[in-house]
C-alpha atoms as an extended CHARMM CRD file, in Angstrom:
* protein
*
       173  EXT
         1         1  UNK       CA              0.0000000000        0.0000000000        0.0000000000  PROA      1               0.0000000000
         2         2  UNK       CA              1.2110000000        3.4110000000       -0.7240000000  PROA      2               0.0000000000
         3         3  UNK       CA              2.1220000000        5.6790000000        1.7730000000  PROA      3               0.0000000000
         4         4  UNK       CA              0.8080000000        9.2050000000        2.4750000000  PROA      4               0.0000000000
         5         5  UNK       CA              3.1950000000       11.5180000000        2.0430000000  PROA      5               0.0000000000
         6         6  UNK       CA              4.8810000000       13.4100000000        4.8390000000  PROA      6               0.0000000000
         7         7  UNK       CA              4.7270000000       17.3930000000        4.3290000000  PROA      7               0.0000000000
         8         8  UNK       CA              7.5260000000       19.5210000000        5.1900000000  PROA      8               0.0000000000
         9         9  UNK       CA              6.2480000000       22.6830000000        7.7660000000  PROA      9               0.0000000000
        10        10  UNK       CA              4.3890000000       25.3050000000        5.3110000000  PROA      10              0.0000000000
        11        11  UNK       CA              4.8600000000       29.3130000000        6.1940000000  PROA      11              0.0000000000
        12        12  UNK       CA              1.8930000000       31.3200000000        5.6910000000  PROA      12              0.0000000000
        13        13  UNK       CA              3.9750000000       33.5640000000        4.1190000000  PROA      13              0.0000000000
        14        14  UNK       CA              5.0860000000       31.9480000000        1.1580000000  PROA      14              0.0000000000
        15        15  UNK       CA              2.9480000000       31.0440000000       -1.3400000000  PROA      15              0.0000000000
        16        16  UNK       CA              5.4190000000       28.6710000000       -3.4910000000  PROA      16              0.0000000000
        17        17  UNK       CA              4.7950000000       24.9430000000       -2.3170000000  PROA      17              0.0000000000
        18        18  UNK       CA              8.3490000000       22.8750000000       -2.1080000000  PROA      18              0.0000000000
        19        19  UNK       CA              7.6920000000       20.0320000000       -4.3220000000  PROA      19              0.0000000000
        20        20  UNK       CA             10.3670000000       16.9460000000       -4.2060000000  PROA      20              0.0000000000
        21        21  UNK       CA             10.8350000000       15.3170000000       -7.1030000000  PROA      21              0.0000000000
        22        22  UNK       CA             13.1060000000       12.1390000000       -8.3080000000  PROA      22              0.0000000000
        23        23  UNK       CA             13.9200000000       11.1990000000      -11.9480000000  PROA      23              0.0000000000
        24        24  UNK       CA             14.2130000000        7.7300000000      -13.4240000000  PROA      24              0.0000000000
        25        25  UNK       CA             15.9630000000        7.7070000000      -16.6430000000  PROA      25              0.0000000000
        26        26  UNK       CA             15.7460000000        4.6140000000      -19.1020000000  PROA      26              0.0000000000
        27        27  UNK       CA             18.7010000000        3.9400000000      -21.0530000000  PROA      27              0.0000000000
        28        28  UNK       CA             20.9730000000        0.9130000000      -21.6670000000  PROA      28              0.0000000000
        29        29  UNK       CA             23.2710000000        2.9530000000      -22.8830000000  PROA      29              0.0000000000
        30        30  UNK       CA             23.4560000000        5.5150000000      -20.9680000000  PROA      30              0.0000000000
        31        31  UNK       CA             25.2360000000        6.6970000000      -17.3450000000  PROA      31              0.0000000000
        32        32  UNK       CA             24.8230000000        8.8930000000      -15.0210000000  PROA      32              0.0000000000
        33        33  UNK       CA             27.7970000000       10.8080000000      -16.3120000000  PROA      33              0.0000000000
        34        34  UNK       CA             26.1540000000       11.4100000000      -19.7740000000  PROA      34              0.0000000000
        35        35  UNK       CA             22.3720000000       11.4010000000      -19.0240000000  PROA      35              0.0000000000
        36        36  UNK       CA             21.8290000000       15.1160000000      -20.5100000000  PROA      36              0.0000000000
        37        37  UNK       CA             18.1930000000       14.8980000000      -20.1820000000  PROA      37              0.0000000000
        38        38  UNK       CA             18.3530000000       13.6100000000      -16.6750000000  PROA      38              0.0000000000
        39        39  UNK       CA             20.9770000000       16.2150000000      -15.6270000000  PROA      39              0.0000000000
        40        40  UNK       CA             18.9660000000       19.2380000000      -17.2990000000  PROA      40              0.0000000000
        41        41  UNK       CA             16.0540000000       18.4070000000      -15.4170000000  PROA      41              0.0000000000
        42        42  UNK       CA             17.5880000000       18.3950000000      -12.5100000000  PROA      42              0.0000000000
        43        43  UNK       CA             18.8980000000       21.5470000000      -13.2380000000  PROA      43              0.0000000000
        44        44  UNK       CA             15.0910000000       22.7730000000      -14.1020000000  PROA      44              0.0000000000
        45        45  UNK       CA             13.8360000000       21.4200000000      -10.7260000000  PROA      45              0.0000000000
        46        46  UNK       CA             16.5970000000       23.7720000000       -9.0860000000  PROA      46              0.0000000000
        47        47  UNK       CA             15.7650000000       26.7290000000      -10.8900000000  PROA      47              0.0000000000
        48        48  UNK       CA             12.3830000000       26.6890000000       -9.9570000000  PROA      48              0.0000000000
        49        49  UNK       CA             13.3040000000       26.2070000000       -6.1190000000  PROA      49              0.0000000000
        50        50  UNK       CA             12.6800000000       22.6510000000       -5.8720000000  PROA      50              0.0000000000
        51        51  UNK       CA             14.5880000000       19.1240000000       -4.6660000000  PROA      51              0.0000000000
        52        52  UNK       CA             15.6260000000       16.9010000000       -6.5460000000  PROA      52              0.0000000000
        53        53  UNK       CA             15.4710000000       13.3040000000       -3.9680000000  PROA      53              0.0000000000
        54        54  UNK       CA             17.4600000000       11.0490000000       -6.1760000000  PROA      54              0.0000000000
        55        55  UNK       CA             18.1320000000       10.6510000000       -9.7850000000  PROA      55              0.0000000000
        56        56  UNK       CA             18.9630000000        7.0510000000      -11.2720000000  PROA      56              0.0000000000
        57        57  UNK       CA             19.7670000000        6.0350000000      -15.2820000000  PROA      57              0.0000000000
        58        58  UNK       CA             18.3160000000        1.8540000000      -15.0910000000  PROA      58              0.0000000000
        59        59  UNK       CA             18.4540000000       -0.3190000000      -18.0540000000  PROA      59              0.0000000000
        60        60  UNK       CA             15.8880000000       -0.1820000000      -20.7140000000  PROA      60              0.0000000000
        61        61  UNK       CA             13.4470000000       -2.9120000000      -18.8110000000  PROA      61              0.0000000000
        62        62  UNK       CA             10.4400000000       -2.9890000000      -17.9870000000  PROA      62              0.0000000000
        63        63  UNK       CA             10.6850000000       -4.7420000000      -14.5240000000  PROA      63              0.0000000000
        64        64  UNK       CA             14.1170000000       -2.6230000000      -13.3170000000  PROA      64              0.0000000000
        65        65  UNK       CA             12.4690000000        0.2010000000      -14.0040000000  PROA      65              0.0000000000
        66        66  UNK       CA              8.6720000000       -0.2950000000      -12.2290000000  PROA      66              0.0000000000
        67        67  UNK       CA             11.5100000000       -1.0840000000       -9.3800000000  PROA      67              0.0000000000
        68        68  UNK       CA             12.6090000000        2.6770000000       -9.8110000000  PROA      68              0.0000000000
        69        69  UNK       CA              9.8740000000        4.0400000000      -10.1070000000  PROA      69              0.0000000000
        70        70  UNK       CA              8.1080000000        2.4630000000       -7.2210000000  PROA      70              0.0000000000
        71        71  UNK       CA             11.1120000000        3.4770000000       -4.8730000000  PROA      71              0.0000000000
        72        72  UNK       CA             10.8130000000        7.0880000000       -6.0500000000  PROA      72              0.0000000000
        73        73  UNK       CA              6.7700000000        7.0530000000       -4.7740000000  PROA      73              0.0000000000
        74        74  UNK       CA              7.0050000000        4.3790000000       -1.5700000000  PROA      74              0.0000000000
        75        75  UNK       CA             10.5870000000        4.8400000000       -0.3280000000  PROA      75              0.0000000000
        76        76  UNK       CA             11.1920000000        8.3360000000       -1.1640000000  PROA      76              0.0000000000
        77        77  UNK       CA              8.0210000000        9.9640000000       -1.3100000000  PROA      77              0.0000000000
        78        78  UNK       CA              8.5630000000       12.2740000000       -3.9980000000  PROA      78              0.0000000000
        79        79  UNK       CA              5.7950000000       14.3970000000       -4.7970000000  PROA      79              0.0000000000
        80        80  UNK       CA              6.8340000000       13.6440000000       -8.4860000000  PROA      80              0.0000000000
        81        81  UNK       CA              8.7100000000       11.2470000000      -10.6010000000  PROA      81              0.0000000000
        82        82  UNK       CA              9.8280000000       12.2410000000      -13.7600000000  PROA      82              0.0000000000
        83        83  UNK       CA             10.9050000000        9.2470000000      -16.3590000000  PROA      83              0.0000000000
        84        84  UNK       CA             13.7200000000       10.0750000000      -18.9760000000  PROA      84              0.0000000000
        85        85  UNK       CA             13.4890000000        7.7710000000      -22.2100000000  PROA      85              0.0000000000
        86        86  UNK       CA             11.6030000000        5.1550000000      -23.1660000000  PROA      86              0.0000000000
        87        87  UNK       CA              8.9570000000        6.5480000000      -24.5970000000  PROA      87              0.0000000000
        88        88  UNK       CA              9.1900000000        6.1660000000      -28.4570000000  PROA      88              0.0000000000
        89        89  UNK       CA              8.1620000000        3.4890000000      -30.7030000000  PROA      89              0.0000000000
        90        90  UNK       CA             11.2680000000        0.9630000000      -30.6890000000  PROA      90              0.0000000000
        91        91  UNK       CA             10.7000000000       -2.1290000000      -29.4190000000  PROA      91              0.0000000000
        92        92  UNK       CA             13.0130000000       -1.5450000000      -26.4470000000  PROA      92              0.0000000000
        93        93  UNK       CA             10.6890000000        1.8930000000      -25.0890000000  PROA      93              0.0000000000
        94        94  UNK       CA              9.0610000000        0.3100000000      -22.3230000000  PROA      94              0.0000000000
        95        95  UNK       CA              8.6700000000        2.6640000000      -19.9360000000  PROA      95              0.0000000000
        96        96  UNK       CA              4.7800000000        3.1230000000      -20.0210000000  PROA      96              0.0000000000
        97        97  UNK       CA              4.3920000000       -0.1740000000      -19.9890000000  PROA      97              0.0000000000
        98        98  UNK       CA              6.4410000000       -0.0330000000      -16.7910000000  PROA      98              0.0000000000
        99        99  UNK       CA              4.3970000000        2.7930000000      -15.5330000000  PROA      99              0.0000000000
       100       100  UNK       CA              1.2240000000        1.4190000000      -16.3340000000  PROA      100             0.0000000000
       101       101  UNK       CA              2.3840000000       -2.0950000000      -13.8140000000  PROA      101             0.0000000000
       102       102  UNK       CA              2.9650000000        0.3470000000      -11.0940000000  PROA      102             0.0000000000
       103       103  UNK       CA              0.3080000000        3.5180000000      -11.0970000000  PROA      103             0.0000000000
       104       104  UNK       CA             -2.6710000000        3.7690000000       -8.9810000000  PROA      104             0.0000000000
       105       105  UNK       CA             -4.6770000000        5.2560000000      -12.1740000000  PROA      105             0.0000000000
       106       106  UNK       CA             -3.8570000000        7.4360000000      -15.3810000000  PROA      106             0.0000000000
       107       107  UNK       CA             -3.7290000000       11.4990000000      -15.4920000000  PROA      107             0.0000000000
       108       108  UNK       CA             -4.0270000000       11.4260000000      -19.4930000000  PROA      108             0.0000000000
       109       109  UNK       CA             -4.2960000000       15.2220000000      -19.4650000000  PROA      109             0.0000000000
       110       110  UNK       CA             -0.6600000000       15.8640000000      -18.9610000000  PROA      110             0.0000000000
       111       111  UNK       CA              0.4080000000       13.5270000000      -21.1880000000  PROA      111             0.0000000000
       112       112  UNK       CA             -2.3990000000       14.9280000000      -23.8270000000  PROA      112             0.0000000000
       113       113  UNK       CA             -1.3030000000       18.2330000000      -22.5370000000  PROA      113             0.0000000000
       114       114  UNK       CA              2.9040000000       17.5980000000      -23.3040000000  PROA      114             0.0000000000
       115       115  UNK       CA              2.0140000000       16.2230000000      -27.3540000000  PROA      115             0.0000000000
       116       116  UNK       CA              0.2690000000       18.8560000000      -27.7080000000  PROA      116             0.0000000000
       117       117  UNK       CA              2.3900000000       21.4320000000      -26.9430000000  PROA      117             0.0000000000
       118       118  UNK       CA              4.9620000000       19.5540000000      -28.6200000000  PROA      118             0.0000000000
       119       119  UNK       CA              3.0080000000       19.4630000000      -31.9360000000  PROA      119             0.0000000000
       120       120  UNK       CA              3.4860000000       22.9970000000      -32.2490000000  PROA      120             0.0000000000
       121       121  UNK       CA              7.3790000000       22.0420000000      -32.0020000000  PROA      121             0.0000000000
       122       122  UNK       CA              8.2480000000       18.9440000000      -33.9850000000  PROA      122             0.0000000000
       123       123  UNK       CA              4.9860000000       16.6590000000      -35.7150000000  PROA      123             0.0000000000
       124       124  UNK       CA              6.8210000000       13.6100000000      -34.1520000000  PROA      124             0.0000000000
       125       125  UNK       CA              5.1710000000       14.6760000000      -30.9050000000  PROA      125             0.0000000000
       126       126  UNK       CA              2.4600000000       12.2060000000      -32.3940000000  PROA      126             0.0000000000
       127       127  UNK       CA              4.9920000000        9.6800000000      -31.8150000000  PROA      127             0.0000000000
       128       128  UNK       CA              5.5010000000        9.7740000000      -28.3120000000  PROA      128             0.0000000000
       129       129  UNK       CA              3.6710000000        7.3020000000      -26.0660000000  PROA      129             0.0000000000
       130       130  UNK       CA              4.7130000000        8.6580000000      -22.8440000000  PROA      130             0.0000000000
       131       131  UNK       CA              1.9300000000        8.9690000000      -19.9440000000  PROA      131             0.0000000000
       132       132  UNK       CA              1.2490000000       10.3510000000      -16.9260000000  PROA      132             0.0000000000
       133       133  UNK       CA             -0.0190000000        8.9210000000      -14.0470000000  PROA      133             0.0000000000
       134       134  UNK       CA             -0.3860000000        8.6210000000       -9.9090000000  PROA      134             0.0000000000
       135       135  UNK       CA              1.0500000000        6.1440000000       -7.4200000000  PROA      135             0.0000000000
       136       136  UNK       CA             -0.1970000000        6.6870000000       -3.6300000000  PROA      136             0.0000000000
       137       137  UNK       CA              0.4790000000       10.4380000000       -3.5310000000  PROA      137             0.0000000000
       138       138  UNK       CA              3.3200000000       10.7060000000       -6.1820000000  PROA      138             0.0000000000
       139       139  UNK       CA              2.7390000000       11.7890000000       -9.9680000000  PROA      139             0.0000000000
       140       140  UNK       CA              4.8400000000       10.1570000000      -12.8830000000  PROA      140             0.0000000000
       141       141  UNK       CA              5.5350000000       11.7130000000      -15.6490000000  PROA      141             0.0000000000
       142       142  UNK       CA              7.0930000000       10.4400000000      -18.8100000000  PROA      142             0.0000000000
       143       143  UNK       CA              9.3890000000       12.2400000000      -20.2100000000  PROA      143             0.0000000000
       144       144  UNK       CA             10.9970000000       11.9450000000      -23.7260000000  PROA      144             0.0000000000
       145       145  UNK       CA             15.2380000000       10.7960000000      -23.5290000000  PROA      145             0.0000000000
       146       146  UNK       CA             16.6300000000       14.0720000000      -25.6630000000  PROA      146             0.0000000000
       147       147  UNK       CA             17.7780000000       16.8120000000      -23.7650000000  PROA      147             0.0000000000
       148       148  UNK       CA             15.8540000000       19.0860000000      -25.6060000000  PROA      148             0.0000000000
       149       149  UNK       CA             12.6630000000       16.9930000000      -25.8710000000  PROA      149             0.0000000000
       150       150  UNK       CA             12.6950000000       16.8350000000      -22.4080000000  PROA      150             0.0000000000
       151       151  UNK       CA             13.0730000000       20.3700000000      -21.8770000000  PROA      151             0.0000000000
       152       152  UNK       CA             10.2140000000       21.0960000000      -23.7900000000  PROA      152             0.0000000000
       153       153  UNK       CA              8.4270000000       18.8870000000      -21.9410000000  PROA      153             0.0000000000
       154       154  UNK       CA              9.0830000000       20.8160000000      -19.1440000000  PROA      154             0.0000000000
       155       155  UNK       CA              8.0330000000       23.8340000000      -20.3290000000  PROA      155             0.0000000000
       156       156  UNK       CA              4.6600000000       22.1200000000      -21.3390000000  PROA      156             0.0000000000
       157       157  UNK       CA              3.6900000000       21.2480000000      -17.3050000000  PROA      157             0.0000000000
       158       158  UNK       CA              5.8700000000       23.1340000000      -14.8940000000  PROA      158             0.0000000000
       159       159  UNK       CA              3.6060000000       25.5900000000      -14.1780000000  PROA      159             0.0000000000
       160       160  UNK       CA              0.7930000000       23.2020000000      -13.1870000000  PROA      160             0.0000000000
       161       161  UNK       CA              2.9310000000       20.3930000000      -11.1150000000  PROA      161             0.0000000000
       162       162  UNK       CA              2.3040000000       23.0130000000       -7.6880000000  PROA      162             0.0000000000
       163       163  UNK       CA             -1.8280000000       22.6630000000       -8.5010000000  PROA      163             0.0000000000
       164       164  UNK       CA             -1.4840000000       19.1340000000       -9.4820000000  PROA      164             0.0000000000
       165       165  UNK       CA              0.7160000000       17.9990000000       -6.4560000000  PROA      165             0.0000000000
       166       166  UNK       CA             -1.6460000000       19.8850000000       -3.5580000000  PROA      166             0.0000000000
       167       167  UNK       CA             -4.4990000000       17.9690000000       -5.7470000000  PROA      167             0.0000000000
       168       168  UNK       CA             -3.4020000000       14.6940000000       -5.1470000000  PROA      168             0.0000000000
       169       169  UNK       CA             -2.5640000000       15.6840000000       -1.3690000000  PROA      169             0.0000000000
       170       170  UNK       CA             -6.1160000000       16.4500000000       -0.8950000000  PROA      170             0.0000000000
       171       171  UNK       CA             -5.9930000000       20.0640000000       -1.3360000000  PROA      171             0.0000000000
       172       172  UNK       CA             -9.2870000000       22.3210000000       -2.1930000000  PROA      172             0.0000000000
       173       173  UNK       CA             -9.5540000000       23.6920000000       -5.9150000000  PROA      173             0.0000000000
């Protein structure tokens, strides 16, 4: 069972919400070392005043990385996970699939929401079957494994991961 996450002390005074987030990127490939996307997210998440928990590169497989991604929601409690890779058509993209064997239930808006702000960017947006979705009190997103894809991708939901994250915490609309 997933746990409830544990809130750091809110001041009245500040009106930004610290949001903890972890990133899981998918690449056999790939290190830590050379994990651009990874690395500018991380960098994203910093800018904006946030914490980055933990970030990981696992192999290209389905069952290492529902491992990841369930130790991002259970064991760290990150308010969000954000997946790197995975995502495209190639037989070896598995990381909805991997998603889909952990999550609680689907938020297809923000994955609706990321192609089609992508679409205005690059038509093989249509290509991308990334989704979103919710473990316990954590939201996954999946994120494309380009650098730059990913920072679009960013730019497509950063301002509503604050909203979305006091949401699932039970917060009033």
């Amino acid at each position: 069972m997933p746990h409830a996450h544990e809130h750091a002390p809110h001041h009245d005074h500040d009106e930004h919400t610290e949001l903890t987030f972890a990133i899981v990127t998918a690449s056999s490939t790939r290190s830590l070392e050379n994990d651009t996307a990874g690395a500018a997210l991380e960098s994203l998440i910093a800018e904006n005043g946030w914490t980055c928990l933990d970030r990981v590169v696992v192999d290209d497989n389905v069952d290492e990385l529902a491992a990841a991604i369930t130790r991002a929601c259970d064991e760290l409690h990150a308010n969000v996970c954000l997946t790197c890779g995975g995502t495209g058509l190639s037989l070896r993209d598995v990381t909805p699939e991997a998603t889909c064997k952990v999550m609680d239930r689907e938020v297809p808006g923000i994955a609706e929401a990321i192609r089609a702000y992508s679409m205005g960017i690059t038509r093989r947006a249509m290509l991308s079957r990334a989704i979103a979705a919710q473990r316990g009190t954590t939201l996954i997103i999946n994120f494309p494994g380009s650098e730059r894809a990913a920072r679009e991708n960013w730019d497509a939901v950063a301002d509503q991961l604050e909203h979305a994250i006091k949401m699932t915490a039970g917060g009033g609309h």
